[in-house]
C-alpha positions in Angstrom: 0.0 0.0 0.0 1.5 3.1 -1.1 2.1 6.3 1.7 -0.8 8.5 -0.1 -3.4 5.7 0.6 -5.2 6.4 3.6 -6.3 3.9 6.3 -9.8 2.9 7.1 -9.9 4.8 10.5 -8.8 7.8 8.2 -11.5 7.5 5.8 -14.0 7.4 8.9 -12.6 10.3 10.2 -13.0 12.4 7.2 -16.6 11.6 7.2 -16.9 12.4 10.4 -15.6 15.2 10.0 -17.7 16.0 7.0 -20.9 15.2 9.3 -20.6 17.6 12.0 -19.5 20.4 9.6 -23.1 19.5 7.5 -25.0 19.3 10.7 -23.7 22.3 12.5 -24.4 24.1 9.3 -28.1 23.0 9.2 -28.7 24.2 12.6 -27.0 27.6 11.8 -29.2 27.9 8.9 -32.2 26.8 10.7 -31.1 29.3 13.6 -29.3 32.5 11.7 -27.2 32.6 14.5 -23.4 33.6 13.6 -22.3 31.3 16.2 -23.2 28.0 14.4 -21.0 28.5 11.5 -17.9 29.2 14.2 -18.6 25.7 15.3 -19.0 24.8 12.0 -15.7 25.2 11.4 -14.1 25.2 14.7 -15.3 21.6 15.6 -14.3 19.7 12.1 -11.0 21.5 13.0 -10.4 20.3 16.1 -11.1 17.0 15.0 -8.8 17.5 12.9 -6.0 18.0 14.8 -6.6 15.4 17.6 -7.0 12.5 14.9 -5.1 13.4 12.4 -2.1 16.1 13.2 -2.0 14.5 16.5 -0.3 11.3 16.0 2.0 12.7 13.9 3.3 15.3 16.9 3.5 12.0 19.2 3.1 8.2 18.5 -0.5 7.7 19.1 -3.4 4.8 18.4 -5.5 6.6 15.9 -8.4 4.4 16.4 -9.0 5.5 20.3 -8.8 9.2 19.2 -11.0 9.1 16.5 -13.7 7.5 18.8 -12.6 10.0 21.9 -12.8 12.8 19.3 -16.5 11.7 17.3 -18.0 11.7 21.3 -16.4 15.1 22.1 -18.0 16.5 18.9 -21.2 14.9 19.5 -21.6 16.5 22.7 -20.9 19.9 21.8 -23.5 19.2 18.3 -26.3 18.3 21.2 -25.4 21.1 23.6 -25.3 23.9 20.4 -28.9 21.9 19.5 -30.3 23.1 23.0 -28.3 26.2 24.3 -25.0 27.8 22.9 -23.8 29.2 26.0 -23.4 25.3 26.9 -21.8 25.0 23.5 -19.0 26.9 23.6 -17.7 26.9 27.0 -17.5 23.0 25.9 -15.7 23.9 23.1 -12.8 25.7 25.1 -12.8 22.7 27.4 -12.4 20.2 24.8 -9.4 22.6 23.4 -8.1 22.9 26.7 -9.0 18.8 27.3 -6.8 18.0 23.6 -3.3 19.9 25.4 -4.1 18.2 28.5 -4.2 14.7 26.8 -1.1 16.0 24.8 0.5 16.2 28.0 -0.1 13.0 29.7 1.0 11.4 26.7 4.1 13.2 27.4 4.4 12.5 30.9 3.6 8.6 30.2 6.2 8.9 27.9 9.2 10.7 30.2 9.0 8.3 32.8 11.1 9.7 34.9 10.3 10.7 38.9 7.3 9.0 39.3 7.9 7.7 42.9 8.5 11.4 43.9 5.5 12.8 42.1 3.0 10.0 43.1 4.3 10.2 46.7 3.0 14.7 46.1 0.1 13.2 44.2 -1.4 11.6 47.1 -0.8 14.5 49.4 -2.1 17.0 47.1 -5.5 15.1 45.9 -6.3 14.4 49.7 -6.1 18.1 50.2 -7.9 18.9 46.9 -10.6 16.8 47.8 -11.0 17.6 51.3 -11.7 21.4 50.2 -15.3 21.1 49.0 -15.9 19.2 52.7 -15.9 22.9 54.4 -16.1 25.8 51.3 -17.9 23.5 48.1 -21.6 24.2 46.7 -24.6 22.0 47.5 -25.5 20.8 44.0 -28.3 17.9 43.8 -27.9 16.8 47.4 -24.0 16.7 47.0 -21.2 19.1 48.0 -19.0 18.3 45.4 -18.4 21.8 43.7 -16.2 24.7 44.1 -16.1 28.2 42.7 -13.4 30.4 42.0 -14.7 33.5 41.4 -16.6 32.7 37.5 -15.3 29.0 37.6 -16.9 26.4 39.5 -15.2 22.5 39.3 -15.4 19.5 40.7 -12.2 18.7 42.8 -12.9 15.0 42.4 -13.1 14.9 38.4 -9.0 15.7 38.8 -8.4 13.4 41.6 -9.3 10.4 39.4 -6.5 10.7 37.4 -4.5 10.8 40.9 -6.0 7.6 42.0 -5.1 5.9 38.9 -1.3 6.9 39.2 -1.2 5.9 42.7 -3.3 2.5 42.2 -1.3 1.5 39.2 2.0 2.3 40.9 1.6 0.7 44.4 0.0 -2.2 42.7 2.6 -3.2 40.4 4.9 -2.7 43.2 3.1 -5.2 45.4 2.3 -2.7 48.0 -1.1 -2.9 49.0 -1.0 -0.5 52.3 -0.3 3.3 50.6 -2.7 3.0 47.2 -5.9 0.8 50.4 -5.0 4.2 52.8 -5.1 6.7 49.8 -8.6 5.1 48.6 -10.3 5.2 51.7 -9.1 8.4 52.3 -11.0 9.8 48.7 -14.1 7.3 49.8 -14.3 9.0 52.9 -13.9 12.4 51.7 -16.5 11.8 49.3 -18.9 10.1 51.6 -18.6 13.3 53.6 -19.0 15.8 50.3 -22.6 13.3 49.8 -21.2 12.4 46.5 -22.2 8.9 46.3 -22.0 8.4 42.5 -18.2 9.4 42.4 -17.8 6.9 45.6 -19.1 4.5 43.5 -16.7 4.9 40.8 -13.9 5.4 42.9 -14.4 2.0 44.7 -15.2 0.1 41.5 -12.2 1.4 39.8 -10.0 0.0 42.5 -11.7 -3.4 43.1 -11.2 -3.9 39.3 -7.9 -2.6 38.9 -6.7 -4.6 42.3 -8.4 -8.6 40.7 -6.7 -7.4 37.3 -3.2 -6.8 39.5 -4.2 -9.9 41.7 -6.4 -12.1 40.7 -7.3 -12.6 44.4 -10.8 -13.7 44.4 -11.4 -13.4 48.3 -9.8 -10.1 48.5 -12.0 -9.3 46.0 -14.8 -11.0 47.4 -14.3 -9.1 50.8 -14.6 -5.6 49.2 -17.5 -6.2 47.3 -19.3 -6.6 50.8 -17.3 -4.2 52.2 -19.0 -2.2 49.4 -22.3 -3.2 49.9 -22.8 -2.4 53.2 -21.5 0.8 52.7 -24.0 1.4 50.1 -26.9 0.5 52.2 -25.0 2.9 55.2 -25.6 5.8 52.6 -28.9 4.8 51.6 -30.1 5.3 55.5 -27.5 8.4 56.0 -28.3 10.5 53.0 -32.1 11.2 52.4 -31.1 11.8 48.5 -29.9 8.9 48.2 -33.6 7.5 49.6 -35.1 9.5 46.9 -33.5 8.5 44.2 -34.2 5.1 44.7 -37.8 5.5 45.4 -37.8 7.6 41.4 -36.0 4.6 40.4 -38.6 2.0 41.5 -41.8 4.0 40.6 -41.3 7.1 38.9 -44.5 8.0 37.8 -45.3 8.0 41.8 -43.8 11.2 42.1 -44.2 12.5 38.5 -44.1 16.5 39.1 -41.3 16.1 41.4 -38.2 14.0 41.8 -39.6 11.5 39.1 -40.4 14.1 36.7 -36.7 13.7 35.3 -36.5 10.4 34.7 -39.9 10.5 33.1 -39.3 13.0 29.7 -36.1 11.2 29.7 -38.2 8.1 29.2 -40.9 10.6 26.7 -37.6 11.3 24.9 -36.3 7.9 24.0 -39.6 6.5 22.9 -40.2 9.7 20.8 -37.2 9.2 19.2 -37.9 6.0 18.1 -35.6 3.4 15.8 -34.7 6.5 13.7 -35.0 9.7 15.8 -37.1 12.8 15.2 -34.6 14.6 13.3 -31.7 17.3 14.3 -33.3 20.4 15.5 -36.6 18.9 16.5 -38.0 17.2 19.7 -37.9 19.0 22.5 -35.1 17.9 25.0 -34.9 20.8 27.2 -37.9 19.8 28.7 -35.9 17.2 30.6 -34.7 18.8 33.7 -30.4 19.2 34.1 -30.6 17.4 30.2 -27.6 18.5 29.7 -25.0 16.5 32.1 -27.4 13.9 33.5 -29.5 12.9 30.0 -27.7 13.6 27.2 -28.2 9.6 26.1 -31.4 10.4 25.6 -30.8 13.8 24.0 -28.9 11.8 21.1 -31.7 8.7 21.1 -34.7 11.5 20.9 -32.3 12.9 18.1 -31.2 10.3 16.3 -33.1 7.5 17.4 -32.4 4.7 19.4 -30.4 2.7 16.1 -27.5 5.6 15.8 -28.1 5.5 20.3 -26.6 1.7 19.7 -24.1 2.9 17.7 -23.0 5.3 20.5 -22.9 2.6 23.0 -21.0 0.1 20.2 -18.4 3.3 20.3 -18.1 3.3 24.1 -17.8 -0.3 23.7 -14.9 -0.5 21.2 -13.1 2.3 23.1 -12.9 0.1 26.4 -12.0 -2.9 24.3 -9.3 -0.8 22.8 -8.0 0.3 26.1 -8.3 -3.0 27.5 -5.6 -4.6 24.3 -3.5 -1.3 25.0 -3.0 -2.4 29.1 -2.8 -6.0 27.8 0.8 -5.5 25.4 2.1 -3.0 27.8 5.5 -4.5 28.6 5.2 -3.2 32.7 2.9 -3.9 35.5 2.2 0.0 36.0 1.7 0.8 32.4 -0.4 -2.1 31.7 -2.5 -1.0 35.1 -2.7 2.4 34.7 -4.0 1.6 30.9 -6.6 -0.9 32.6 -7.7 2.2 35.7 -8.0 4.7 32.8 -10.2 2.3 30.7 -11.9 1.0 34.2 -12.6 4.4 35.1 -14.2 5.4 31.5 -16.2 2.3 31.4 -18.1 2.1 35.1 -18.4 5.6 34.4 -20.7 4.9 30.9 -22.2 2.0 32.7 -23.4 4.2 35.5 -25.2 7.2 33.4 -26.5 4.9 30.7 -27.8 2.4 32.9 -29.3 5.0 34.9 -30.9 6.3 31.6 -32.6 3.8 30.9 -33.7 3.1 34.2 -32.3 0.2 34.6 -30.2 1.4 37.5 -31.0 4.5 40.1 -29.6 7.6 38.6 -25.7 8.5 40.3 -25.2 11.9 38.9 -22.2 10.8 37.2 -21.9 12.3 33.8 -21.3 10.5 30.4 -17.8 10.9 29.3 -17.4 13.0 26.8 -19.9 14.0 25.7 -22.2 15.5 28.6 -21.5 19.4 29.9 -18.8 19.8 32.4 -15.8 21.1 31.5 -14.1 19.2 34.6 -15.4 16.1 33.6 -14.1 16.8 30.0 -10.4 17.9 30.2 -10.3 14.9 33.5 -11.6 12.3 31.0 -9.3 13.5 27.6 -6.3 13.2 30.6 -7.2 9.8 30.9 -7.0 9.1 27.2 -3.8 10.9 27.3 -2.3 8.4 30.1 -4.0 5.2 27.7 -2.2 6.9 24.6 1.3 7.5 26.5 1.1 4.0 27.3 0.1 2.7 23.6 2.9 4.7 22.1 5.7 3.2 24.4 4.3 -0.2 23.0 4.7 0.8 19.6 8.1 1.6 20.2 8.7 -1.5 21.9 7.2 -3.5 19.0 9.5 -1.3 16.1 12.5 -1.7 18.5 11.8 -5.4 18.6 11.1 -5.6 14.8 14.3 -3.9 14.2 16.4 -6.0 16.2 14.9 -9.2 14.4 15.8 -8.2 11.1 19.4 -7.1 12.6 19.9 -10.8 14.1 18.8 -12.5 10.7 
């Protein structure tokens, strides 16, 4: 195949590409609004860069961008559908989100001083995360926010890429007492901020990532009713947490309060049918905070529930890609810090989908990429980054290999 040719995953992208630059320009049309054609452009471009240009600044796996990048843009094409502020402050995060991830690949890549820095790492996340505890903002039953004058985060979206580092390092290492303190020290921060959902991710994350390092099945075993009980503790302790389960079991009990949510997200999917109602139609605002907890159904009311599969096929094949990127690392804390990262991104999909669909109680987690949260954005194209770093040390490892093979023939 000659060098002009371009791969399949090229091809894709380039009509991916061509897609949101058609649909942001149908919206603009529909709209007359000035900022429709910025995104227009601006979107396709940045698309551009982080599949194409990208790889060529740094060896990267062009498949896992290309699905990272079609759920960033998809997000910001559902947000522009139902309010532009929303669009383009998640346009700046997914520019600032594409340096981040340029630098993780980087700092995967270095791999020098780690001990030192995970050692600060653990220090400075405790500390992060303890500050919503006495100065955050009380948002759905949870004080998990903090503002800074304009900018309000959430401290725990960055700590996740801390607890990956620090699982992935004391686990290879075989140390099981720092990375067990630093996670019930996050657990119990959290439990105190009322964050339950990011608890829940937390614990899963490093249950999974401990069996994968293990293999211990009674370890594993013993966490999973550790975990249990302290998920019926918070469903007595936290009177949210009550009520979400109650909207869970019978929504329609409480349909003009806390199930009215669930409910049009419900209205929404059905509307949407196999084949959607067509961009720029429905009506998905009227679904209360649509725009972090419900954007599934936002793209099924859309789109319709077919290109909905497709989503969750995407989600799918970007875990499975993960999952072969930890597998050929050729160390314990690349291969497990490749594994947290694709852990992380896939309890995290399970969560708000599931929830969705009601076929768990909602978390408040938001759907990577995709949802509004600029926090949630940059923290989850980091973790990319640190899955990247890792798959470009492989493929360095493979040419060296391939090199030295046709040297010793």
């Amino acid at each position: 195949m000659s060098k002009k040719q371009k791969s399949p995953v090229s091809r894709l992208s380039s009509v991916v590409m061509l897609f949101f630059l058609l649909a942001f320009l149908l919206l603009a049309s529909r709209d007359g609004k000035m900022e429709g054609y910025i995104l227009a452009v601006a979107v396709p471009l940045m698309i551009w860069f982080g599949t194409y240009l990208l790889p060529k600044i740094v060896p990267a796996d062009q498949l896992l961008l290309s699905l990272t990048n079609f759920l960033c843009a998809l997000g910001i094409l559902m947000l522009y559908r139902t309010n532009t502020y929303y669009a383009f402050h998640q346009v700046i995060a997914y520019a600032v989100g594409l340096l981040a991830m340029l630098f993780c690949i980087w700092l995967v890549r270095s791999g020098r001083g780690w001990g030192t820095m995970i050692l600060l790492l653990m220090f400075l996340s405790a500390g992060l995360l303890a500050l919503p505890v006495f100065f955050g903002q009380v948002t759905n039953g949870a004080k998990n926010w903090l503002a800074l004058g304009p900018v309000s985060f959430q401290p725990s979206e960055l700590v996740k890429l801390s607890l990956v580092l620090v699982l992935a390092w004391y686990m290879s290492r075989r140390k099981m007492l720092p990375w067990l303190l630093f996670s019930v020290v996050c657990l119990g921060l959290l439990m105190l901020q009322k964050d339950l959902g990011t608890a829940l991710l937390y614990f899963g994350t490093a249950l999974l990532l401990y069996w994968t390092s293990s293999g211990n099945w009674l370890v594993t075993g013993l966490g999973l009713a550790g975990g249990a009980g302290a998920a019926y503790w918070g469903y007595t302790l936290f009177p949210h947490v009550r009520r979400r389960v109650s909207v869970w079991l019978n929504p329609w009990q409480e349909t003009y309060d806390g199930g009215y949510q669930l409910i049009q997200g419900l209205v929404a999917l059905a509307s949407g049918g196999l084949f959607g109602v067509g961009l720029g139609l429905g009506n998905p605002t009227a679904i209360p905070v649509y725009e972090s907890d419900f954007m599934f159904a936002v793209i099924c009311e859309q789109f319709g529930l077919v290109f909905g599969c497709c989503v969750l096929l995407m989600y799918v094949a970007l875990i499975w890609r993960g999952t072969s990127v930890a597998m050929a690392a050729r160390t314990s804390f690349h291969g497990l810090t490749a594994m947290g990262c694709t852990i992380f991104l896939g309890i995290q999909t399970l969560l708000i989908i599931g929830g969705v669909l009601k076929l768990i109680p909602l978390t408040g987690v938001t759907m990577p990429f995709v949802s509004y949260g600029g926090t949630s954005l940059v923290s989850g194209l980091c973790m990319i980054g640190l899955i990247q770093g890792v798959a470009s040390i492989n493929e360095d490892d493979l040419a060296e290999d391939t090199h030295l093979a046709m040297l010793s023939r």
